[in-house]
N, C-alpha and C positions, 0 to 999 in steps of 0.2 A: 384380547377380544377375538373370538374362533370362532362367533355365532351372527346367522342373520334375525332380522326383526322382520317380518314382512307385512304391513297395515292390508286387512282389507277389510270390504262388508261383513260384519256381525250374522254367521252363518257360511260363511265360505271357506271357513277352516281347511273343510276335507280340498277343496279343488286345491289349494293354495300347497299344500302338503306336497297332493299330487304333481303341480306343476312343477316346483322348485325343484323336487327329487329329479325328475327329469331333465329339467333344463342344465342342474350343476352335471347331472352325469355325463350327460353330451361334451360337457368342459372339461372334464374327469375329475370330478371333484364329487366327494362323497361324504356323507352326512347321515344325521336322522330329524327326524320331524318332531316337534313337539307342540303338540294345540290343545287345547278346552273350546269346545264349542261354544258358538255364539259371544267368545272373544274380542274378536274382531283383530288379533294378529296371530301367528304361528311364529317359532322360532325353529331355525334349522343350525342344528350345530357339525360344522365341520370335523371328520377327522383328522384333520393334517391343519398345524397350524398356519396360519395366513393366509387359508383357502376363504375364509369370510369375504376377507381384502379384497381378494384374489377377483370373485363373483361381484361385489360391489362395484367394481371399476369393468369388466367385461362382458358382465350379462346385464344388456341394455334392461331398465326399466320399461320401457315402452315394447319391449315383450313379451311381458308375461303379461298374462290376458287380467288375472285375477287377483294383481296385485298394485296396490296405490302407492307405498311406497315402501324403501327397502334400506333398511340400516344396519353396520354393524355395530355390537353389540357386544360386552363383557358379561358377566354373571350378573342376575337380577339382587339387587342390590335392597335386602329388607328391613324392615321397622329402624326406618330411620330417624334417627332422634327429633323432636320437633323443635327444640333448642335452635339446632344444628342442623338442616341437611345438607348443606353447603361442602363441609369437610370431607365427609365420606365420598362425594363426586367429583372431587379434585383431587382425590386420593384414587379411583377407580384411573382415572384419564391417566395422570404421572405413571400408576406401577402397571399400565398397559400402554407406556410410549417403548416403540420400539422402530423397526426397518420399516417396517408395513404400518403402525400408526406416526403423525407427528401431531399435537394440536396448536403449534404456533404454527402451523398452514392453515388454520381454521378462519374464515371469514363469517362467519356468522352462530347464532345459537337459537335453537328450536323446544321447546317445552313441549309438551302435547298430549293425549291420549288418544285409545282407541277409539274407535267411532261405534259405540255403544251407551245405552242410557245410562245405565250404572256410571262408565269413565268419565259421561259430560256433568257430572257432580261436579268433578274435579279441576273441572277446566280454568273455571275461574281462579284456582290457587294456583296452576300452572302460570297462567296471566300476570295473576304478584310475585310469584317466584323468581319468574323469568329477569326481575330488571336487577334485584341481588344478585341473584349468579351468575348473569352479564356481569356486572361491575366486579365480580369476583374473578373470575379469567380473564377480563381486559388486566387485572394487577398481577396476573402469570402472562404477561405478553403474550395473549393471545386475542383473537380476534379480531383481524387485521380486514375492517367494512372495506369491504369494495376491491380485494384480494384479488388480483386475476390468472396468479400462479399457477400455472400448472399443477394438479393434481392437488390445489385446493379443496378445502371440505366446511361441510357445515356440523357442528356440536348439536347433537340431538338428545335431547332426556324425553325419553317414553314412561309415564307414571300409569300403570296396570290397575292401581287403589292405592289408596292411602299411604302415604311411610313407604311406598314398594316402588321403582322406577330401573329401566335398563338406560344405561349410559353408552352411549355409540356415538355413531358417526356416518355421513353418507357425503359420496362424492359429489358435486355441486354440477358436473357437466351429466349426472345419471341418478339426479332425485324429481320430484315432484316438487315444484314451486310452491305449492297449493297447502294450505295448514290440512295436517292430517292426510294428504295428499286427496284432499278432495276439493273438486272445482264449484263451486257453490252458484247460481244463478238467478238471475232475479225473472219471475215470472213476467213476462208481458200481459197486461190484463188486455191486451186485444185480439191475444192469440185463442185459437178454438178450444183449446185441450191442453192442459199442464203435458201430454208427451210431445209438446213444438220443445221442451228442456232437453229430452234428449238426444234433436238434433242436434240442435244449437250446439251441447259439450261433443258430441260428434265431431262436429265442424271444426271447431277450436282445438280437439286433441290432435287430431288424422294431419289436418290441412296448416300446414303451418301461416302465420299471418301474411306474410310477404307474398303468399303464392295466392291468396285467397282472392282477388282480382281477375287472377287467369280461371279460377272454378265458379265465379260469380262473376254473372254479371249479365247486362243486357240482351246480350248474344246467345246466352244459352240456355238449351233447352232441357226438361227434366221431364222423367216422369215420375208419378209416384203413387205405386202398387198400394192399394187399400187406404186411402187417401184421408174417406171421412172421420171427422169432420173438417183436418184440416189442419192439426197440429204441424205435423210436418212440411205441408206445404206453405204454413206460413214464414218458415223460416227462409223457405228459398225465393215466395216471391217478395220479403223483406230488401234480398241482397238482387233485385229487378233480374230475377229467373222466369221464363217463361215455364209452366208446368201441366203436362197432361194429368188427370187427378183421377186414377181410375177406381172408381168404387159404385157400386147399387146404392147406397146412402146417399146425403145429402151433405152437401159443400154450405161449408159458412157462408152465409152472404155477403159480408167483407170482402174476403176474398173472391168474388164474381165481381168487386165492384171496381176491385184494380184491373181488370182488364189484362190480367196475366197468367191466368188458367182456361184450359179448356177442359172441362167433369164430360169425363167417358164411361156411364152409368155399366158396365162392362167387369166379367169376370178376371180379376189380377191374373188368374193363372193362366186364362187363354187368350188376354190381352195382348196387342203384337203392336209394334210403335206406326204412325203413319209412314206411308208409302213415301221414298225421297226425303225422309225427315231423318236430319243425324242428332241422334237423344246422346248428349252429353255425362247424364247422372241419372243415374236409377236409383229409387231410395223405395225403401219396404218395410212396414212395419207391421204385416199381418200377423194374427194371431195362430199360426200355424205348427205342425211337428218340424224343428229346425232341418229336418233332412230334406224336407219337401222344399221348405223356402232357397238350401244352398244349393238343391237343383234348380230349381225356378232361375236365380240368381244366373248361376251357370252358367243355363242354358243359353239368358240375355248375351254374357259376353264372348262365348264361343259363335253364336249367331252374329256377332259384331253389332249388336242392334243397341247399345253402349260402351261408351267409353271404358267409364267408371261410375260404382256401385255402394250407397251407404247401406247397412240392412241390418237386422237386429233375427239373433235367433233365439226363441222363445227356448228355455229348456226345462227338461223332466225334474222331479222332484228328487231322482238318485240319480248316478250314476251321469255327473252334470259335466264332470270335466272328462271323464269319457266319452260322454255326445258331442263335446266341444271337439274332442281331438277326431272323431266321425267327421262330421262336417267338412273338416277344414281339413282333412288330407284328401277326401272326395274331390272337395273344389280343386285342392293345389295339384292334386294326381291328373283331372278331367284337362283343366288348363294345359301342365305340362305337356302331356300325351296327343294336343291339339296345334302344341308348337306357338306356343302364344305366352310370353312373357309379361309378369303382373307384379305387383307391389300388393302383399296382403298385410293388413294387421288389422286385429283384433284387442278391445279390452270389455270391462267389465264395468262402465262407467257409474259415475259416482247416482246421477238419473236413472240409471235399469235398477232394475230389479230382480226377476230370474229370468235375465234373459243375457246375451251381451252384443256389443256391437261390434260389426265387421266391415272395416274398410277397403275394396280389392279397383286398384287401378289397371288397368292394360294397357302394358309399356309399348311395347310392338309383336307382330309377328316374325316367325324364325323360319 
């Protein structure tokens, strides 16, 4: 197994391509890309064997902007018998156990498809599959629930269509929990606007649970650049944030009626926080050219007029992960060059759409 899997949105082929060529090279690892549009994975196969491995285990998932989740992978495995498909996947795993694979370190097993209409046909058979070929590798002593072994892994089968599936594996402390590596969310029918979802998976990805007390809570304050109607600031005055809500539009009434916003009917871009007031989180979800909004951003934390900053950069219809890497060497560059240490990261969440999210903390000044 020399190849990665990499699941993302149906349409993001090329960014994904682009990224991963980059991020293995930086590793020294070299490869080539191979996608179909509107897919919803890319595979990259290594030159050098057990550089798959290699990339699985030390290029964090939570890095690549564009990608949900990241498996290795043997040769796509075709028209398999419907008698049978059992054999031919126990037979992939065995004549690819080696230094770099084991699957009695395996703790679990994953069926799944891409995240595309065509592949959610499928699903359902993955569903019934899944508990035969469970019970098929539990009888190769494998899949040892609740494993905490070092360099443990979870058994992944990705089915492309029919009779056709890649067989891999992904390391369990550097995959996505999430089936299909997407976080799925139940709407609140009280909230103003279906995009309060994209906070909310914001929140959950960026902030880990334990720390979420210290970024919510009573005591702090937010503002939030192009507010109306109010999706995103429901999510913050949910977790009892106080929020300045700046937009020309009109704020949900609900939210006037908790008593934890103040609507500053005022321009996002020329809006400046109150005087003696320390704004903890800036969140922004206007609909603007993303270079504008990561200066906008910026400018907030080089001013010091924020801590920390959620924000979503809306991007072009070409040349998307080239705007992506504009943006965020601007920001990372302006920061640097200011002497001001931050925490950035960025994805592609499963709620945007052609946009992605960016989370930038400021650790201290130097």
């Amino acid at each position: 197994m020399n190849k990665l899997a990499l699941y993302c949105r149906a349409g993001f082929e090329k960014e994904v391509a682009g990224e991963i060529s980059d991020k293995a090279t930086e590793l020294g690892v070299y490869g080539f890309t191979k996608l179909k549009e509107n897919t919803g994975y890319v595979i990259f196969e290594c030159y050098q064997q057990g550089d798959a491995d290699r990339l699985a285990q030390e290029l964090p998932l939570s890095d690549l902007i564009f990608v949900r989740q990241m498996i290795v992978v043997g040769d796509l495995l075709e028209n398999l018998p419907e008698n049978d498909r059992i054999t031919p996947i126990l037979e992939q795993y065995l004549a690819n156990k080696n230094e770099h694979f084991n699957p009695v370190k395996s703790s679990d097993l994953v069926v799944e498809t891409p995240d595309t209409n065509e592949a959610k046909e499928l699903s359902k058979f993955c569903r019934k599959f899944t508990i035969p070929l469970r019970n098929a590798l539990k009888k190769q002593g494998w899949l040892h629930t609740g494993s905490q072994r070092q360099n443990s892994i979870t058994l992944q089968i990705l089915f492309v269509r029919s009779g056709c599936c890649y067989v891999g594996y992904a390391y369990n402390d550097n995959r996505s929990s999430n089936p299909m590596g997407i976080m799925r969310l139940k709407f609140p029918n009280e909230a103003p606007s279906r995009s309060t979802l994209k906070l909310e998976e914001a929140i959950l990805t960026f902030i880990p649970k334990s720390e979420e007390s210290w970024h919510f809570n009573e005591n702090v304050k937010a503002v939030d650049l192009g507010a109306c109607p109010g999706g995103w600031t429901y999510q913050l005055v949910k977790r009892d944030v106080f929020v300045y809500c700046v937009d020309h539009g009109k704020m949900a009434d609900s939210l006037h009626d908790t008593g934890r916003i103040d609507h500053c009917p005022e321009d996002g871009f020329k809006f400046q926080p109150p005087k003696r007031t320390t704004i903890d989180l800036l969140v922004c979800d206007m609909v603007e050219q993303p270079m504008r909004i990561s200066q906008l951003i910026t400018k907030w934390l080089v001013n010091g007029w924020c801590k920390e900053s959620i924000f979503n950069l809306k991007l072009p219809m070409k040349k998307r992960y080239h705007e992506v890497q504009r943006c965020l060497k601007f920001m990372t560059d302006t920061l640097t060059e200011q002497n001001i240490q931050f925490k950035l990261q960025a994805k592609h969440l499963y709620h945007d759409r052609e946009e992605i999210t960016v989370f930038i903390k400021v650790k201290k000044q130097y």
